[in-house]
FIVEXDREN-666960 format. One record per residue (C-alpha): x, y, z. Coordinates in pm, whole numbers, padded with zeros to 5 digits, always signed. Layout:
! FIVEXDREN-666960
XYZ
...
This chain:
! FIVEXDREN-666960
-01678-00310+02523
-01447-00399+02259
-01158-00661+02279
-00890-00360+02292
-01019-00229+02650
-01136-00544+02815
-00859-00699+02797
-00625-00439+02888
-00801-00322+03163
-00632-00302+03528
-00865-00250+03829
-00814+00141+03835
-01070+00190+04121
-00852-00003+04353
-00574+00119+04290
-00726+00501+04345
-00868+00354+04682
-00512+00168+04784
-00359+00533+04741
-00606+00770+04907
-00584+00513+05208
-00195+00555+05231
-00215+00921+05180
-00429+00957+05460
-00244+00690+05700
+00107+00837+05567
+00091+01188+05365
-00130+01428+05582
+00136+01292+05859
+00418+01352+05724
+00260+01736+05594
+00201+01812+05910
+00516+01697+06081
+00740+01929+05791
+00464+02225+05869
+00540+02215+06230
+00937+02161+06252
+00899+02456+05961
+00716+02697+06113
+00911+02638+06451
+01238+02667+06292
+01116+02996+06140
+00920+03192+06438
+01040+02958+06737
+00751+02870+06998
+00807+02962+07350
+00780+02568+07427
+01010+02351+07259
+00870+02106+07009
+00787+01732+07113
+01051+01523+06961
+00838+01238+06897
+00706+01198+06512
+00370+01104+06560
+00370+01390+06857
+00508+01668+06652
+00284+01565+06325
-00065+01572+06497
-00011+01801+06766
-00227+02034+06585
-00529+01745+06582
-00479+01715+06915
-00437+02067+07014
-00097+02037+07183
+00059+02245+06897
-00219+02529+06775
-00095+02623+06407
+00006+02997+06412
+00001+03255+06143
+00353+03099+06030
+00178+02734+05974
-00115+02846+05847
+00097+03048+05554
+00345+02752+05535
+00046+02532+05461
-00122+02750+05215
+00195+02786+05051
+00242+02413+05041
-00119+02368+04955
-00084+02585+04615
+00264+02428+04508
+00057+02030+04553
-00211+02262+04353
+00016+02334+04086
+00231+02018+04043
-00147+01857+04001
-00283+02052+03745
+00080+02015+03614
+00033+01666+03581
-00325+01636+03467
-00178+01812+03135
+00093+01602+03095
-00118+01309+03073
-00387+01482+02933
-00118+01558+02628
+00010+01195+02632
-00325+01032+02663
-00401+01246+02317
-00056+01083+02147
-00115+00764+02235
-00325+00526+02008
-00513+00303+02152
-00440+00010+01867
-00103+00018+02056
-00227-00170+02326
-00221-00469+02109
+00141-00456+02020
+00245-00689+02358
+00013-00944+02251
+00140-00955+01890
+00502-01050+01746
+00795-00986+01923
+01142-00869+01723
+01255-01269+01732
+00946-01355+01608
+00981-01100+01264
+01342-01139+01292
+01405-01189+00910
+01248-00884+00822
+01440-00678+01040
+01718-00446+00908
+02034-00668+01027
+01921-00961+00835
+01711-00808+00520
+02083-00638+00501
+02262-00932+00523
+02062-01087+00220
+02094-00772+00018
+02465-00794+00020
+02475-01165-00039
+02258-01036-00379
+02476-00710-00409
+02258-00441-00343
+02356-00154-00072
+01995-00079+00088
+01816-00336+00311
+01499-00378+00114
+01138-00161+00128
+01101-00042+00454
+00759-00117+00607
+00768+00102+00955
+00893+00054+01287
+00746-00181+01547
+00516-00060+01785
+00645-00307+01998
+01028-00226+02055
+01086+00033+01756
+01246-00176+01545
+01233-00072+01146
+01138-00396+00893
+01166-00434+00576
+01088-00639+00315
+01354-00776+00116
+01452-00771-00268
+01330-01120-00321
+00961-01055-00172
+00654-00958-00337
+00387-00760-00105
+00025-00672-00140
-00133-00393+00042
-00440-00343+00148
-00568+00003+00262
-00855+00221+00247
-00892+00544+00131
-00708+00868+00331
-00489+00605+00537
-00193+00751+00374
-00058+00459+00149
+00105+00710-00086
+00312+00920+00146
+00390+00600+00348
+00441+00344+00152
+00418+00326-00218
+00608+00700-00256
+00929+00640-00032
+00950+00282-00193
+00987+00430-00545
+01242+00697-00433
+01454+00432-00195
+01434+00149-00467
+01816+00075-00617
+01688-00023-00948
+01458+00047-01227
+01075+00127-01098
+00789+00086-01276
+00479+00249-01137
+00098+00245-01201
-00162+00476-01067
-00486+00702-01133
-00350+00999-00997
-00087+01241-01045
+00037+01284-00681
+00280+00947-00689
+00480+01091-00996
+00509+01469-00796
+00601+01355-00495
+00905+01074-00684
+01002+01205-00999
+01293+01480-00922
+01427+01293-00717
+01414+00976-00936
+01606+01195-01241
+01879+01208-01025
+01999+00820-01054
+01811+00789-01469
+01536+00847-01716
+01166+00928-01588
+00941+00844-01844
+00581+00926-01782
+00334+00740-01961
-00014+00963-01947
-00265+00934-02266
-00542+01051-02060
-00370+01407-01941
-00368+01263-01544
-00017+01430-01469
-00004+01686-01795
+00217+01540-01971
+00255+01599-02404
+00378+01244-02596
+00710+01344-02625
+00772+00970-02676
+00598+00679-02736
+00567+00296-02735
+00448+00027-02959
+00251-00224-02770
+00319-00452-03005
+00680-00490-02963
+00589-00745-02703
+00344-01001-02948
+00606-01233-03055
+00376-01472-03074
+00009-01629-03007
+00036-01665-02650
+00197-01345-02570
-00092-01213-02799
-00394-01394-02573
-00228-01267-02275
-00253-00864-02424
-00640-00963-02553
-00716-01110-02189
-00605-00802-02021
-00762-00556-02274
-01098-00758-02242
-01038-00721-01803
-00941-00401-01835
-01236-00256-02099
-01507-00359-01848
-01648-00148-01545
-01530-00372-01251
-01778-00664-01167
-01904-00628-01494
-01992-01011-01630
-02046-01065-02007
-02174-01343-02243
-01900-01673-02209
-01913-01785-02527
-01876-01445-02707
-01646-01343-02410
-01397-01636-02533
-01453-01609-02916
-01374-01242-02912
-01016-01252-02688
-00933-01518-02974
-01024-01231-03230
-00853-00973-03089
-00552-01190-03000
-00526-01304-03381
-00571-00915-03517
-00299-00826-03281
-00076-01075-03390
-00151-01059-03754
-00043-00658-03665
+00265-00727-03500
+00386-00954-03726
+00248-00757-04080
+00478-00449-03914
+00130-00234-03904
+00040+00036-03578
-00205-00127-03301
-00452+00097-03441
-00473-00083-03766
-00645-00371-03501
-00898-00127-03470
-00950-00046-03794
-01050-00454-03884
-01251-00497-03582
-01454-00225-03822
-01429-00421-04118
-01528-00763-04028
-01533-00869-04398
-01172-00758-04385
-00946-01064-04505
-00581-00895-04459
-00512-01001-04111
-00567-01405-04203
-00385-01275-04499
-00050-01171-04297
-00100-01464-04037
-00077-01718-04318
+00223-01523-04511
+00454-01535-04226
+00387-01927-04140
+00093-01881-03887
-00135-02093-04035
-00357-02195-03748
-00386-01821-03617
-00476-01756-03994
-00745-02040-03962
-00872-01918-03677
-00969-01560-03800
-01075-01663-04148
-01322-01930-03965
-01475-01622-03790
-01470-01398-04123
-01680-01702-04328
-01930-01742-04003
-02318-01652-04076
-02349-01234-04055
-02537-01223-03679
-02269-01441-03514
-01929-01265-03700
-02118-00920-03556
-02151-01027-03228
-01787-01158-03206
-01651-00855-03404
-01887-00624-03141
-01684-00789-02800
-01419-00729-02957
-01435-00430-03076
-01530-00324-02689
-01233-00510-02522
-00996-00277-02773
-01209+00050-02713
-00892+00216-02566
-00761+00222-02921
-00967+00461-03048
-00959+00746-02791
-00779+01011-03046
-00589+01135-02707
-00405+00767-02650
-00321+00756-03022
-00027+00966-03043
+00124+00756-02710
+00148+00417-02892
+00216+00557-03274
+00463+00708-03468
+00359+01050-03584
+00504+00984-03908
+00775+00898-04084
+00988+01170-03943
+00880+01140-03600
+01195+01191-03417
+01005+01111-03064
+01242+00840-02873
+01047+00462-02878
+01028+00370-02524
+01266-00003-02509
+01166-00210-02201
+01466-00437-02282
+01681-00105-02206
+01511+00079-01970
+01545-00231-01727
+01934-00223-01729
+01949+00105-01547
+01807+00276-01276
+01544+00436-01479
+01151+00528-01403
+00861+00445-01534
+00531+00602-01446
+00201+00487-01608
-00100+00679-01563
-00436+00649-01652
-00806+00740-01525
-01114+00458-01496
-01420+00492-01708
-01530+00487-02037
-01230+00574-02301
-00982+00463-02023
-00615+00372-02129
-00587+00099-01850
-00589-00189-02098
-00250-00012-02245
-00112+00061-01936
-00126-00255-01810
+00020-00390-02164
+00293-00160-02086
+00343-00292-01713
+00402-00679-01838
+00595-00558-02110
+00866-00447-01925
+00829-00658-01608
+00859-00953-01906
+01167-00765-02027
+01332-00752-01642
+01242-01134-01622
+01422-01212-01958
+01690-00995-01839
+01736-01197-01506
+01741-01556-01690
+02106-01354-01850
+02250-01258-01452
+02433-01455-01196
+02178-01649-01022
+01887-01590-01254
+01805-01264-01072
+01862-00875-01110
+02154-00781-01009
+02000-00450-00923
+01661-00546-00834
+01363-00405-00984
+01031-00268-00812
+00708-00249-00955
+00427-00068-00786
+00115-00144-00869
-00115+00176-00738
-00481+00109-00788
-00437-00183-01002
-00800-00323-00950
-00885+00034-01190
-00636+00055-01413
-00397-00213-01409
-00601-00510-01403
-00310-00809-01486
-00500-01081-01499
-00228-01365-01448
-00089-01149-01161
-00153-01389-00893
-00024-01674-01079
+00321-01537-01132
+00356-01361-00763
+00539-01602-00583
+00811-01632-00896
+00880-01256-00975
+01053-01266-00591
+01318-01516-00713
+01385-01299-01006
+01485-00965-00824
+01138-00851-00933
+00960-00654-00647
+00636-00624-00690
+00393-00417-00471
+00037-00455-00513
-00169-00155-00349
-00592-00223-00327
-00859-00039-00144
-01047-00314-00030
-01044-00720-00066
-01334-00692-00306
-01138-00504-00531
-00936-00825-00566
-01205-01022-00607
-01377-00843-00870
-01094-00817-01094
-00932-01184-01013
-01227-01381-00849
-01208-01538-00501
-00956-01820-00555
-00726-01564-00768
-00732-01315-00500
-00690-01567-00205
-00378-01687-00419
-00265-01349-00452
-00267-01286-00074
-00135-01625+00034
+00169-01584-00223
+00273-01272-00110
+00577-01260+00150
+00451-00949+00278
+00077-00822+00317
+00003-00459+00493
-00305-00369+00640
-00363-00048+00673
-00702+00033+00804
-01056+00227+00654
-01144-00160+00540
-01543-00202+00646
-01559-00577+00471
-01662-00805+00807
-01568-01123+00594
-01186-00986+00519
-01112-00807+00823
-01263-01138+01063
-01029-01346+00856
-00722-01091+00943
-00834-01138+01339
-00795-01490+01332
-00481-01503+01175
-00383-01182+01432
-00453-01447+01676
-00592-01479+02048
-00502-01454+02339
-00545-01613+02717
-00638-01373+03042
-00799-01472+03362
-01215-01408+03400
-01268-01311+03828
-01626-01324+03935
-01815-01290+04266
-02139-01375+04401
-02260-01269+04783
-02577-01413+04962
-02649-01358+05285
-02430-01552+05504
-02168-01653+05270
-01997-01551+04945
-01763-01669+04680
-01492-01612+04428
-01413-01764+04128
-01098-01763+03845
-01087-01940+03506
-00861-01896+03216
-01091-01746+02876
-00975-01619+02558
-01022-01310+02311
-00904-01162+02004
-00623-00939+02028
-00758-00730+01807
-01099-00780+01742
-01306-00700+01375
-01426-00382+01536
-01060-00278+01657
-00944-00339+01262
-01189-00142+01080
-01088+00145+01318
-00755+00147+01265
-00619+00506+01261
-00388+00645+01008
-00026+00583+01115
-00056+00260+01229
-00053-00125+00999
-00081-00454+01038
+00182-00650+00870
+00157-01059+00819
+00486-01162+00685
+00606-01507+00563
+00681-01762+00845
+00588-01488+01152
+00372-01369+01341
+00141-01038+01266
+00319-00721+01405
+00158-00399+01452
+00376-00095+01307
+00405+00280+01307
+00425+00427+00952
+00687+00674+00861
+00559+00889+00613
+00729+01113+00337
+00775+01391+00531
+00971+01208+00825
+01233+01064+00586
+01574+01219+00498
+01452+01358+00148
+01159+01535+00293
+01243+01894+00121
+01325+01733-00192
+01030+01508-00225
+00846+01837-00131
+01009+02060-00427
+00933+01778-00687
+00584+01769-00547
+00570+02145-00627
+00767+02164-00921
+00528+01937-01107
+00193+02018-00956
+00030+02229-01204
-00264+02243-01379
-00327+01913-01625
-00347+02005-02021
-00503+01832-02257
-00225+01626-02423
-00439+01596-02767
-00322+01973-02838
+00069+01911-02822
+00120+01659-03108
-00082+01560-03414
-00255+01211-03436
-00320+00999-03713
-00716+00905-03734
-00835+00604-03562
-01052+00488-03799
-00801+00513-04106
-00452+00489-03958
-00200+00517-04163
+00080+00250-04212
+00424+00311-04149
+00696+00356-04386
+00886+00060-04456
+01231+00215-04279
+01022+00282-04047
+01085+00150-03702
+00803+00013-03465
């Protein structure tokens, strides 16, 4: 029996008994007694009726008052109306008992409104006008408990974690994006996020849709250079560190050594790029070459001598060991030579008159940003997550320039799927900070494991414990997780009754126990519609989702959705690409 109907339930059987025994003692009376003055007051009896109640009511058991053809009808008639109003009943519970959910049973034993109070909509209001913003924050659901809506605020961060087909899209990430007051940023593997947002997005700025690998359709009619955020070695290590995460099937564990000595490559080509005004698939291009002097070359013309050292030292090391550097690295930048992603992150030409995507611009309006890729081999992840600290970097240096420190229209960045294809490796180091900056950001995973995988245990226990807001939202089958989300669910107290009889004597006895309120088992089946939230300084509440469809831009979501969901084309066909192998450099007007 699990925790859920143990400890709710409440002696049915004698209640059942308690009422058949005061139908009998009072009911069939009291029938009988309206039967009687009834039938009398329609066909009068030649005797007058006793006037007594209990004489009038069973004068028919005692056969002082015979029932006629009149009472007989009377109580058949009566007989099929109780009939009716019974069956009458029986479906209206029937239909209730199919609406309600059992999970809901836990919602007493969980947080009251007091207990979540700052995440309600009076006071996540109340900050949002103290930071100037008009909308209460990203609304979470309603309690189960009391209805109330929560929210969480524009200085939170939040991490979601939700199985597949619990409807995290329609509920969550989707209205966040089309409620948010600011500029968005969004990540995700699949095209349905950008249908459902988009129109309705255009409305308030630009939507730009970032999609080398043809998820959503879209042609490169504009592009970025990823290396418009390497201003230096560090911001270089952090690029090679995510392209080496996000190169990699998930799990995947390479050589250390080699592991280390290749990010320092491929951080020092990218930087020797940047700096030498070249496209990020000239990087490519030396990790071919590995005799290839020019990067050092560049490094140590503009004053980065110790970058230059470092990538001569591995150009001058013994063949065998410069191969097996130049061979990691060369897979951590794979993404660079998928002909597809080209035209996304290079000019076409000289007179390409595609717009150049400017992170430093797009985050001072209420603009869009969607950035799509698939996982596997040839997958852009590596550049979409480039692109995601890029202009999340750009909102922070933005902030540092407002009142405060902080957007004044605050940004949110939705992370869909990032354990596939935005894999940010210093993510759970800089959670609790974005918050403080105006910087939203929503992490969405499918599992815990997922987190571990991509950030390890203590980087994914960091990311969880950082985040103001975590969201549970069910189809989670990990025992370890989901017994760590009971106990911090909590327990709670109920009295244990047992009996034992012998043959002369018996005896009763009561003592206080405890249980989960909701129980391992009760968490991996939690239906759709319902999530646990743990916010910062309260209890866990259990809420009811409110998905797309139930909001006030239901039609319109629903019109984007169809306006935009069409078959995907290869983007490769729309615009021409220069080769990967031999790019070609830019013009010296030319801007990157």
């Amino acid at each position: 029996m699990s925790s859920l109907d143990r400890k709710y339930k409440t002696g049915g059987g004698e209640v059942a008994l308690l009422l058949t025994l005061l139908f009998a003692l009072v009911g069939i009376p009291a029938i009988l007694y309206v039967v009687n003055t009834a039938g009398h007051a329609l066909t009068p009896r030649t005797n007058p009726l006793p006037t007594g109640y209990w004489e009038r009511s069973l004068g028919v058991v005692t056969g002082d008052l015979p029932w006629r053809t009149t009472e007989i009808v009377l109580a058949a008639a009566l007989g099929l109306v109780a009939a009716a109003l019974v069956v009458l009943w029986g479906l209206t519970r029937h239909q209730k008992a199919q609406k309600v959910v059992k999970h809901d049973r836990a919602a007493p034993r969980m947080a009251s409104v007091r207990d979540v109070a700052p995440f309600t909509q009076k006071q996540a209001m109340a900050k949002a006008v103290r930071f100037g913003v008009d909308t209460p924050g990203v609304m979470l659901g309603t309690m189960v408990r009391g209805g109330h809506t929560l929210y969480a605020s524009w200085e939170d961060t939040l991490l979601h974690i939700w199985g597949t087909r619990t409807g995290k899209t329609t509920s969550q990430a989707a209205p966040s994006i089309i409620e948010a007051p600011g500029p968005v940023i969004a990540t995700s593997n699949k095209r349905d996020l950008s249908d459902l947002t988009r129109d309705l997005r255009a409305e308030g700025g630009d939507v730009w849709v970032f999609d080398p690998q043809g998820v959503a359709g879209e042609a490169p009619t504009w592009w970025w250079n990823p290396l418009t955020y390497v201003t230096d070695s560090e911001r270089a290590a952090e690029i090679a560190n995510n392209f080496a995460a996000g190169s990699r099937d998930v799990g995947a564990k390479g050589d250390g050594h080699f592991d280390s000595a290749g990010k320092d490559l491929l951080a020092g080509l990218l930087l020797a790029a940047a700096v030498g005004g070249e496209p990020i698939e000239r990087v490519h291009y030396w990790l071919t070459r590995s005799t290839d002097e020019t990067p050092a070359l560049l490094l140590d013309e503009h004053g980065l001598t110790k970058e230059a050292d470092s990538v001569a030292s591995t150009i001058q090391q013994p063949e065998k060991y410069r191969g097996s550097v130049y061979s990691t690295a060369l897979q951590m930048a794979a993404c660079l030579k998928n002909e597809k992603i080209a035209a996304w992150v290079n000019p076409t030409g000289p007179n390409d008159d595609r717009p150049q995507f400017d992170p430093q611009a797009f985050v001072r309006g209420k603009h869009t940003l969607y950035a799509l890729s698939k996982e596997g081999a040839g997958t852009a992840g590596p550049l979409v997550t480039a692109l995601t600290v890029a202009t999340v970097t750009a909102a922070e240096e933005h902030a540092v320039t407002q009142t405060g420190g902080r957007l004044a229209n605050p940004m949110l960045c939705v992370l869909d799927e990032a354990a596939n294809v935005c894999r940010w490796m210093n993510l759970p180091n800089l959670y609790s900070h974005y918050g403080s900056r105006g910087i939203v950001v929503s992490t969405f995973l499918q599992s815990w494991s997922q987190g571990v995988d991509v950030w390890g245990e203590s980087g994914m226990r960091k990311l969880f414990s950082t985040a103001n807001v975590v969201t549970y939202g069910g189809n989670v089958k990990e025992e370890g997780y989901l017994k760590m989300l009971s106990e911090l669910i909590g327990k709670y107290t109920y009295t244990s009754v047992s009996s034992s009889r012998q043959k002369d004597s018996g005896s009763t006895s009561r003592q206080d126990a405890t249980d989960d309120i909701m129980s391992v088992a009760d968490l991996s089946a939690l239906p759709k519609g319902r999530a646990v939230m743990f916010g910062s300084g309260a209890r866990a509440v259990l809420l009811r989702t409110i998905p797309i469809d139930h909001r006030p831009y239901a039609e319109a979501s629903k019109a984007s959705e169809e306006a935009h969901n069409r078959p995907t084309v290869d983007t490769v066909d729309h615009e021409p690409t220069a080769p990967a192998a031999e790019p070609v450099a830019p013009e010296p007007g030319l801007s990157l």
